[in-house]
KEKE-221135 format. One line per field, with one value per residue (C-alpha): residue in one letter; chain; x, y, z. Coordinates in Angstrom, 2 decimals, always signed. Last residue first. Layout:
N
code [a / ...]
unit [A / ...]
x [X / ...]
y [Y / ...]
z [Z / ...]
! end
This chain:
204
code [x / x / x / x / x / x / x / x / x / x / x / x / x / x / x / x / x / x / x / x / x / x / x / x / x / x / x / x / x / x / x / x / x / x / x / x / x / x / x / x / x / x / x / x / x / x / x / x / x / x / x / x / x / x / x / x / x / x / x / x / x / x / x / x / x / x / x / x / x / x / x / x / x / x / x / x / x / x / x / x / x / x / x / x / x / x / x / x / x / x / x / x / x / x / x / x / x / x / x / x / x / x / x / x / x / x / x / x / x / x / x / x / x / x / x / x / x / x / x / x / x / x / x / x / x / x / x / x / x / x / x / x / x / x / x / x / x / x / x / x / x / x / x / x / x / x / x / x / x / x / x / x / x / x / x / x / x / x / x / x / x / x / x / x / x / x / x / x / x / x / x / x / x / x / x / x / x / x / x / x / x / x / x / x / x / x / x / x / x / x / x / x / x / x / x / x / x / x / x / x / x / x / x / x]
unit [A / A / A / A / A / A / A / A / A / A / A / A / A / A / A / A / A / A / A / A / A / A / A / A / A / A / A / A / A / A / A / A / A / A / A / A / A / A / A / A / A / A / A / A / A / A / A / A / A / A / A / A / A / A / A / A / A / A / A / A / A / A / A / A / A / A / A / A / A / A / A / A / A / A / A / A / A / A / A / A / A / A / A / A / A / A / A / A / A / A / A / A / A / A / A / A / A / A / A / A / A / A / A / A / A / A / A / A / A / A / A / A / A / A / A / A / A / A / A / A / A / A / A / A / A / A / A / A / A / A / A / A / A / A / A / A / A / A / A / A / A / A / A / A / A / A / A / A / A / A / A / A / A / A / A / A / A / A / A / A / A / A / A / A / A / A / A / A / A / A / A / A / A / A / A / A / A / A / A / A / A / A / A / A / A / A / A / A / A / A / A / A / A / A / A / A / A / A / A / A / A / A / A / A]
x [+109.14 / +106.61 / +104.58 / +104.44 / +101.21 / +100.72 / +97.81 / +95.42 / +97.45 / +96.01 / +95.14 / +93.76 / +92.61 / +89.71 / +87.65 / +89.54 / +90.61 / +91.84 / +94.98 / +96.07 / +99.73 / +100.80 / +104.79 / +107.65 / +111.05 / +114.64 / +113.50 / +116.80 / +115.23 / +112.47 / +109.22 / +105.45 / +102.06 / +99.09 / +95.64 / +93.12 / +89.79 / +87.85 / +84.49 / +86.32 / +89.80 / +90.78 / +94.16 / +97.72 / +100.37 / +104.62 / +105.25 / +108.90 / +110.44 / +113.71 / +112.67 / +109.92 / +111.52 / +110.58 / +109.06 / +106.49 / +103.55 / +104.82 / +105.93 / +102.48 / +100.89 / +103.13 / +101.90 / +98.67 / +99.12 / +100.90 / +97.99 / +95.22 / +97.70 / +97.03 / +99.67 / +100.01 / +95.73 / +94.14 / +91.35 / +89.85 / +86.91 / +87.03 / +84.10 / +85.89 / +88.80 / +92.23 / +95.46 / +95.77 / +97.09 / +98.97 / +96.27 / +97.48 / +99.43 / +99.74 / +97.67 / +100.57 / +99.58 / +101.61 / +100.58 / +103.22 / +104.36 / +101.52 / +101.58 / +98.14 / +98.54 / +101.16 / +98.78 / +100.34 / +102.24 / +100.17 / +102.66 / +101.29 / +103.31 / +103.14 / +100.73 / +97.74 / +100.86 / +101.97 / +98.65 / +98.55 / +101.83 / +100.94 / +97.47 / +99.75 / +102.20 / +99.38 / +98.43 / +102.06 / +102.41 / +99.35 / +100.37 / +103.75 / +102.24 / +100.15 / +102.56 / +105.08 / +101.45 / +100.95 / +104.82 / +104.40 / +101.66 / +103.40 / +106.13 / +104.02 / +102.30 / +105.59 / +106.60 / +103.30 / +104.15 / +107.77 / +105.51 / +103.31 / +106.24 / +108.13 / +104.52 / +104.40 / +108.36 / +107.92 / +104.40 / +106.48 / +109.27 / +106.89 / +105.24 / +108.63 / +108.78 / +105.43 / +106.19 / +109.14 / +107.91 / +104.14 / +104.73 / +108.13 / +105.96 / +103.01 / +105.73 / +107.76 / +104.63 / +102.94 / +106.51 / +106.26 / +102.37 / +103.55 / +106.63 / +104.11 / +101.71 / +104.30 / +105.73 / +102.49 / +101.64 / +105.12 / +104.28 / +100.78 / +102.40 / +104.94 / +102.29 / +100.24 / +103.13 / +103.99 / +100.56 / +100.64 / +104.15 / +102.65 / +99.76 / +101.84 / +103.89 / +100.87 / +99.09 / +102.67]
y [+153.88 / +151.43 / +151.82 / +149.59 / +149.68 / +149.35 / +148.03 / +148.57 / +150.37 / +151.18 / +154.62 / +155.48 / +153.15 / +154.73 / +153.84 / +151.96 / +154.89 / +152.89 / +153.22 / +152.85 / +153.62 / +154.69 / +153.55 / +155.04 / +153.51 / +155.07 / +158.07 / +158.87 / +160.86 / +157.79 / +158.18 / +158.50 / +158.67 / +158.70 / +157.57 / +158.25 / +155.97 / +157.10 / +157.47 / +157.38 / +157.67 / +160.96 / +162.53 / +162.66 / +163.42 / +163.40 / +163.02 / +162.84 / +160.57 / +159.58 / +162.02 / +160.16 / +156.69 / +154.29 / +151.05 / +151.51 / +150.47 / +152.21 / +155.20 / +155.29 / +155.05 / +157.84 / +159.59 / +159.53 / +160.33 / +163.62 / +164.63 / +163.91 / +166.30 / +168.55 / +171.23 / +169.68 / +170.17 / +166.92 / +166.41 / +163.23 / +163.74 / +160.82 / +161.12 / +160.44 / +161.49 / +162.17 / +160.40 / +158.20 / +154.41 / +152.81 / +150.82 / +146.98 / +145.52 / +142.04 / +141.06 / +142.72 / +143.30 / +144.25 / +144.90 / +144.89 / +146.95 / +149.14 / +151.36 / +149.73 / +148.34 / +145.91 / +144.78 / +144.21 / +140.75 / +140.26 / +140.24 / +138.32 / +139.55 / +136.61 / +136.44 / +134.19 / +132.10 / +132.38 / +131.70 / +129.30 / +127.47 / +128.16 / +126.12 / +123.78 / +123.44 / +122.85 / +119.99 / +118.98 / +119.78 / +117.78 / +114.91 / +115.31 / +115.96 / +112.88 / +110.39 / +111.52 / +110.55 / +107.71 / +106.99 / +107.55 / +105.10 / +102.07 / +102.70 / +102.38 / +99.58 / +97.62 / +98.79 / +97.35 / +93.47 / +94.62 / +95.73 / +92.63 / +90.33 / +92.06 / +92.33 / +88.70 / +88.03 / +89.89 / +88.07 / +84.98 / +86.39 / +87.43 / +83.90 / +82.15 / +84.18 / +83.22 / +79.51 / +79.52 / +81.02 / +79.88 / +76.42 / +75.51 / +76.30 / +74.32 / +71.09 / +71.50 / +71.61 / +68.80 / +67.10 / +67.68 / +66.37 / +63.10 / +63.08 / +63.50 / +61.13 / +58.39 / +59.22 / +58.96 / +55.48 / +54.51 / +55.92 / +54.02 / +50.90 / +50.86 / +51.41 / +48.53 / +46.46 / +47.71 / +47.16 / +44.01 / +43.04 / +43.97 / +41.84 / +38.78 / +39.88 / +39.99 / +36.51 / +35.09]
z [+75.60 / +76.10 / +78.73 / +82.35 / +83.68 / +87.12 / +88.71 / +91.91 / +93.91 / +97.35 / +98.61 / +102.36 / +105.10 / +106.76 / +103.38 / +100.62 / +97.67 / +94.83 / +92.27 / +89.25 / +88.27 / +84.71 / +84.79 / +82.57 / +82.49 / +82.24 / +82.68 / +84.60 / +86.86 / +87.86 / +86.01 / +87.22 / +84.86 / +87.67 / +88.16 / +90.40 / +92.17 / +94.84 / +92.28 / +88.57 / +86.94 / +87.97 / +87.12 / +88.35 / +85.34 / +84.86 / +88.04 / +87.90 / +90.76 / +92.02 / +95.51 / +96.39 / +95.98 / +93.22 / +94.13 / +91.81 / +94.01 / +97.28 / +95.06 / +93.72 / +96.74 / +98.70 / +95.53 / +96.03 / +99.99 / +99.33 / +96.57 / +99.29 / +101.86 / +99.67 / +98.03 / +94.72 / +94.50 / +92.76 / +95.57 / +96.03 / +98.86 / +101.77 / +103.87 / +106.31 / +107.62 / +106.54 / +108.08 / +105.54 / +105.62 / +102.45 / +101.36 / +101.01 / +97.99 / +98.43 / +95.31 / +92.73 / +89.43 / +86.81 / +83.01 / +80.46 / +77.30 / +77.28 / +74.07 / +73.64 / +70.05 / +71.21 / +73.95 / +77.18 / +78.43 / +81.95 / +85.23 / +88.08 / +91.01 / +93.43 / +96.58 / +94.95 / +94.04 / +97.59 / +98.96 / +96.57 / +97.46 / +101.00 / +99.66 / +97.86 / +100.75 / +103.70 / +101.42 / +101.23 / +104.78 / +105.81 / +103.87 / +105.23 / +108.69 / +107.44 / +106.44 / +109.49 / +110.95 / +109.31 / +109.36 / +113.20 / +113.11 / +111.52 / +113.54 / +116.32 / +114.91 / +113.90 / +118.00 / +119.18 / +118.10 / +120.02 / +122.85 / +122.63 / +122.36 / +124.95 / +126.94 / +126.74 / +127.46 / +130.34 / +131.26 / +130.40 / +132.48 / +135.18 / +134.98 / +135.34 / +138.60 / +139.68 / +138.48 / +140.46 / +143.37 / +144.17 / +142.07 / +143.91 / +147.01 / +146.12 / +145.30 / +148.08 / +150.54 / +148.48 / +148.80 / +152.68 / +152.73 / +151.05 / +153.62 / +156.62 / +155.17 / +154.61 / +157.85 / +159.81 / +157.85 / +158.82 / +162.55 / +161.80 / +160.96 / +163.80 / +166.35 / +165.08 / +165.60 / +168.73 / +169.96 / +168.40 / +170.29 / +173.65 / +173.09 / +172.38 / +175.24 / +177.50 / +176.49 / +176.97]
! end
């Protein structure tokens, strides 16, 4: 009796741990379960909220970005309309400025053109102005003069070249037709040759 009574404890005591087994093996399972629904569904919910995040942060960016490119659009246009004035003034610096002339003058207008540049020479220095027809100074006068003018060579009367100072000559050109008259300044510039300074447009 002594030995089944035993018996039965033991298998009593072996039941209770084998639950107590069980218990901890099925508490250690859902641990398990529960880690590994942690490790890849909260890593890939993490990715979507990290996806979302740098949605949110790229779409927060995007205003920004915007924001910047219109700064910049705002500066390039700032920029341009800056850059416009000062084209605008190198332009208006550029432009023809015609002066009314005085009506006691027998100048009906006064032109001045700042983009006038010598006309090149092929003399050397020192320069010396000479007034001969058959010098290659007198050539490169008029080559001025028709450059200022507009008027070509051979639509021209030279009606007077004469000295106006140090490197400096005037002259009183027409076309053929005589339609207008013109008295044309202009300036020796060293190693460059003649540059109109002004026209004059007379009165007829």
């Amino acid at each position: 009796m002594a030995n089944m009574h035993s018996r039965f404890e033991q298998r009593a005591k072996r039941r209770k741990i084998n639950r107590l087994l069980n218990v901890a093996l099925a508490f250690v399972l859902l641990l398990i379960v529960f880690f590994s629904w942690q490790l890849f569904f909260a890593n890939d919910s993490e990715p979507n909220q990290a996806s979302e995040r740098k949605t949110n942060v790229a779409e927060a960016k995007k205003p920004k970005d915007d924001q910047v490119e219109v700064e910049i659009g705002g500066a390039l246009q700032n920029n341009n309309e800056t850059d416009q004035p000062s084209s605008e003034q190198t332009k208006s610096s550029q432009q023809v400025i015609e002066t009314a002339g005085d009506p006691a003058s027998g100048v009906e207008k006064e032109i001045v053109d700042p983009s006038w540049q010598p006309i090149g020479t092929t003399q050397s220095e020192p320069h010396v102005t000479m007034f001969d027809e058959n010098s290659v100074d007198w050539k490169e006068m008029l080559d001025a003069v028709s450059y200022a003018t507009g008027l070509a060579r051979d639509n021209m009367i030279v009606w007077f070249i004469g000295n106006n100072g140090p490197n400096k000559a005037v002259a009183t050109v027409s076309p053929k037709d005589k339609s207008v008259k013109y008295k044309v300044y202009i300036a020796w510039v060293e190693h460059q040759g003649w540059k109109p300074e002004k026209i004059e447009q007379l009165k007829q």
